[in-house]
N, C-alpha and C positions, 0 to 999 in steps of 0.2 A: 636312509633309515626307513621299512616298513611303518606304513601307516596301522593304527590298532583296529584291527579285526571288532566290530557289533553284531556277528554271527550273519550278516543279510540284513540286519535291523538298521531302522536309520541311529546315526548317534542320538545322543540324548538334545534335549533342546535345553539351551543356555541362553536363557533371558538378558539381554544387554540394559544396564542402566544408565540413564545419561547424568552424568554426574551435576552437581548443582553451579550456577554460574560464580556463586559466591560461598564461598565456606561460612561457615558461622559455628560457633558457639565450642561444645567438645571437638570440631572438625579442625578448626585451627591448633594445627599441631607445635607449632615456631617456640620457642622457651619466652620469646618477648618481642614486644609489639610497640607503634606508637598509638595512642588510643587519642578519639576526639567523642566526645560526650557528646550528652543527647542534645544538647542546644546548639552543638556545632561547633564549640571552643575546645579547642586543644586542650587535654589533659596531661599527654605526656609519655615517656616512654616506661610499661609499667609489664609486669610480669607477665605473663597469659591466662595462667589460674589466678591471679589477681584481679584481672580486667575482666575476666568471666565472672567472678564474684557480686563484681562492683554494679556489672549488666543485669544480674539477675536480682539484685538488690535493687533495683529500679522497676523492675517487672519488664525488660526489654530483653534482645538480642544484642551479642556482640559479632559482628559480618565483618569478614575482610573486604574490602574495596581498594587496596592497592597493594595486592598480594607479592608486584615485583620491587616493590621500595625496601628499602634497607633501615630498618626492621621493617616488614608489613605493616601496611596501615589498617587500621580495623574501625570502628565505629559504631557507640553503643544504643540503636535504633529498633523501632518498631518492623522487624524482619517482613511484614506481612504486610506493611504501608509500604516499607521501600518498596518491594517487588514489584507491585499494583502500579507505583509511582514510575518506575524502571519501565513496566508493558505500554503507557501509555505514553510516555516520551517516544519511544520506539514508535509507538502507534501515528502519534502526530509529526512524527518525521518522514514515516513513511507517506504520508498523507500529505505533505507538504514538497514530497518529490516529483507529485504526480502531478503531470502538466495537463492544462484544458487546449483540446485542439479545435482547431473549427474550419467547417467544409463550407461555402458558397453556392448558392444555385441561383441561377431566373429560371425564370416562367417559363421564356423558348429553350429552353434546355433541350441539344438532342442524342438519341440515343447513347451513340459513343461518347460524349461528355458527360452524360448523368452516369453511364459505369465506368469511366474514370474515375471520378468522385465518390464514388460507391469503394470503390478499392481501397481508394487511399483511406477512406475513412474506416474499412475495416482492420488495416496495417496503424492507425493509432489506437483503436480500439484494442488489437491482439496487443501491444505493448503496454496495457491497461492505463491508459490515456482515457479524462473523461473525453467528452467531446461535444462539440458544439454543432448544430445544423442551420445556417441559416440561408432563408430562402430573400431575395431582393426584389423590392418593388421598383419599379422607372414609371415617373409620371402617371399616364392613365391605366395602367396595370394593377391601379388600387381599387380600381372597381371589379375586377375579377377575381378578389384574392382566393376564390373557392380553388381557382388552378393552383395558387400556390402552396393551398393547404394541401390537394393531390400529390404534388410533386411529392414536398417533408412526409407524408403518412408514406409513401409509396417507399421511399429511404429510411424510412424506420423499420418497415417491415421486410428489405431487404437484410438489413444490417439485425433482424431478432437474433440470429444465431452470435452475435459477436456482444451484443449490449441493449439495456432496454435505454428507455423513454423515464425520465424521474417524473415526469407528468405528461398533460393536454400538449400538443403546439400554438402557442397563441401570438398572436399581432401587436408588434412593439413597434409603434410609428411606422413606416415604411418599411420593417422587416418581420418576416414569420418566426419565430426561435424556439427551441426544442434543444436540451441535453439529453445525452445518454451516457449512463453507467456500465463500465467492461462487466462482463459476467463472468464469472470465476473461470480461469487460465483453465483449467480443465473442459470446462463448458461450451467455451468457445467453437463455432464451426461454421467458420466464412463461407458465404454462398459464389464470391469469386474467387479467380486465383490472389494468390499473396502478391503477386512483385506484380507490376506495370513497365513494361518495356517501352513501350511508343513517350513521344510528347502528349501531354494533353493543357487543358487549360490550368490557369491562375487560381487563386483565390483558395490556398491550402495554406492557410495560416497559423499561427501560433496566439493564440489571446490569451490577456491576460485573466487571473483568477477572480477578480471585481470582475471583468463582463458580466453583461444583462444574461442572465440564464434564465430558463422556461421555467 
């Protein structure tokens, strides 16, 4: 079948809407519903222009939230609290998936070990992993800490393209510590490559969300 001829013009442009997650109110089309009131007690299975009646007699919405039960469940609530309620669930779960990683260093750290660790810290950061820096003191090392502050600023300012610094780096007993937050997936732009081929050193960890952060 020939497509229709716009003379050389582009076609017309069709704005696409994204339909709502949750129907509400005149949108719930169904003849009948099971309804649970605004305290959260089952009310029961009641008409649809009944249950609409009842919602707006309240000063509320009536939302479907379990549109594949038999009749649909619907529920007579503040539409504009659930939602808010709905984004921030979502919000703190997403927030609660993201894991804290943490990189290692000393003092004598040399070349090809500190851009190991520079790698891999960038490959938790691109997966929007926070992330941890900590630098280790051994015995008389604690009188130099000025090197170990070097090292952590020098790894910070490697890793700017991938994530900042949520503060200073400061001295926690025997260790330097420093977080960094990913920078939005788009932003992102590792100063090394992505994968690591060779062996390198230890100490690419997993801690947990209580650890000491900067």
């Amino acid at each position: 079948m020939p497509k229709p001829s716009f003379g050389g013009k582009r076609p017309p442009f069709r704005r696409k809407f994204n339909s709502p997650k949750h129907r509400k109110n005149e949108r719930i089309r169904v003849p009948e519903i099971r309804v649970i009131g605004p305290d959260g007690q089952q009310i029961g299975i009641l008409a649809t222009s009944e249950a609409l009646a009842l919602a707006k007699k309240c000063g509320l919405d009536l939302v479907e939230i379990s549109p594949t039960a038999r009749p649909p469940v619907c529920r007579i609530l503040d539409y504009g609290k659930f939602m808010y309620e709905q984004s921030k669930k979502s919000k703190d779960s997403k927030s609660a998936s993201t894991k804290l990683k943490e990189i290692k260093f000393r003092t004598h750290i040399d070349d090809h070990d500190y851009e190991f660790k520079v790698r891999h810290a960038e490959e938790f950061l691109g997966k929007g992993n926070k992330l941890k820096l900590t630098l280790m003191f051994r015995g008389r090392e604690l009188q130099r800490t000025e090197l170990g502050f070097e090292i952590i600023k020098r790894a910070i300012a490697d890793l700017e393209g991938m994530g900042t610094a949520d503060n200073e780096p400061k001295l926690v007993g025997r260790n330097i510590i420093v977080t960094l937050t990913p920078l939005p997936a788009g932003r992102r732009k590792p100063k090394f490559k992505k994968t690591v081929e060779d062996e390198g050193p230890e100490h690419l960890d997993d801690v947990d969300d209580s650890a000491d952060e900067a």
